[in-house]
Structures are given as structure tokens and as C-alpha cells.
N, C-alpha and C positions, 0 to 999 in steps of 0.2 A: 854457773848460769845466774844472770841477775832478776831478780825479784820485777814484776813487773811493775807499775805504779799504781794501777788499782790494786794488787794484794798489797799492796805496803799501805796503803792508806787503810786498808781495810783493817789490817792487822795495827794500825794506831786505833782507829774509833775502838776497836776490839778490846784494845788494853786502856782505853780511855776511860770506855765505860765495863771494867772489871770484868773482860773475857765475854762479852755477851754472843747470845747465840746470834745467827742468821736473822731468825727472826725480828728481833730486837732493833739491831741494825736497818732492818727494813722499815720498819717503825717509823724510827731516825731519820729516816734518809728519806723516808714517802714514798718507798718502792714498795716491789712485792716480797716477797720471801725468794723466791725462784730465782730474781734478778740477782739476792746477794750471793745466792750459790752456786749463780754460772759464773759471775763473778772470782767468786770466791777459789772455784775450780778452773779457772785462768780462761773459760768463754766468754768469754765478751771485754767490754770498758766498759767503767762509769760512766755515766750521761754527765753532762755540762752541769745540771741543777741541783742533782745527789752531789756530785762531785763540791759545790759551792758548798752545800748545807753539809757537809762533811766540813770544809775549810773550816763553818762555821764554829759548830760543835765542837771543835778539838782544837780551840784558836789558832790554827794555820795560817800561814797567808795565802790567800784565795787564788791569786796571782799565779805562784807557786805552784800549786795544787791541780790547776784547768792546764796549764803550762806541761808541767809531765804527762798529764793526762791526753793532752795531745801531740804531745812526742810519740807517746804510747801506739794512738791511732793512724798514726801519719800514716797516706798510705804510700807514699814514696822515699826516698833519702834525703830529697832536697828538703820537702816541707819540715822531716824529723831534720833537718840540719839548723833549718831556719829558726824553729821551735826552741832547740837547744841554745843557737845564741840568745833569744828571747832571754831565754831564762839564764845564762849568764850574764847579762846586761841588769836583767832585775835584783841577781843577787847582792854583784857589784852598788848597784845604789844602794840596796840593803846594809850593805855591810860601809858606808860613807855615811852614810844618814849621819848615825852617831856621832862622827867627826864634827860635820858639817854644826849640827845643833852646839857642840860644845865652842868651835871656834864662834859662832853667834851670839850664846852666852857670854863668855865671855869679852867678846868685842862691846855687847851689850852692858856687862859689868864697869866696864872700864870708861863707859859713858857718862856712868848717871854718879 
């Protein structure tokens, strides 16, 4: 069975900030206590805003982060279908960026 995407993110902030309690996270994140442990106990998703301020804190990318997060929600197949290209399209640029900046550099080196 796969891990959901809010306990996986949860369990990053967690080991981010040195196994912190429930609490702590709530803190963090400007929720309550309660939220992180329905959470936590696989009730609910993260909200859209916790969800950011997590991307934040644990430099994720944001994108990423709200992207699983409403795969997670979809309440149909198609939407979780849709969501899921999303997020293979962003990683795809993710993972070119790098190209991209170096073939520029150096196009750029060979200018000057």
C-alpha cells in the first residue's frame, strides 16, 4: 500500500525538524494540533496553505508539493489523472532546466 502524500510530507517536515512532535509541526505549519493528527492518522489532507508553508520550510518545490496533494484529493479518476500529468510535465522541466541553463552558458561563453 502506498504512503499517502500528506503522511509523506509529514513524515519529511518530521525528520527535517529532528522527529518533532505533532505539536511542533502545528506550530510550523499555523494549524492546530488535532489537524496534524488526523492528518497524521491518514483523516483528512493538508490544506493548500499548510501544504505551501511545508513546501517552504523543507525547501521543496511548491509546485510538487500542492500537485500530490491534490492527486491525493481528487475526487474522481479523471481529475487524479489530470493532476498526475501536471506533475509529470513539471518534473520533465525540472529535470531540462539544467540542460537548458548549461547549453546557454555556454552559447553565452562562446560569445564574449
Amino acid at each position: 500500500m502506498e504512503i499517502s502524500a500528506t503522511k509523506k510530507y509529514l513524515e519529511i517536515i518530521r525528520k527535517q525538524y529532528g522527529g518533532c512532535s505533532d505539536y511542533r509541526i502545528a506550530q510550523l505549519l499555523d494549524v492546530s494540533r488535532s489537524c496534524v493528527s488526523r492528518w497524521s492518522k491518514g483523516n483528512g489532507t493538508i490544506g493548500d496553505e499548510p501544504a505551501a508553508r511545508l513546501a517552504d520550510l523543507c525547501g521543496l518545490d511548491p509546485v510538487e508539493v500542492l500537485t500530490e496533494i491534490y492527486i491525493e484529493r481528487s475526487p474522481s479518476e479523471t481529475t487524479r489523472h489530470y493532476f498526475e500529468e501536471v506533475l509529470k510535465r513539471t518534473a520533465s522541466v525540472v529535470l531540462i532546466l539544467p540542460i537548458i541553463s548549461l547549453f546557454i552558458g555556454n552559447h553565452i561563453n562562446t560569445m564574449i
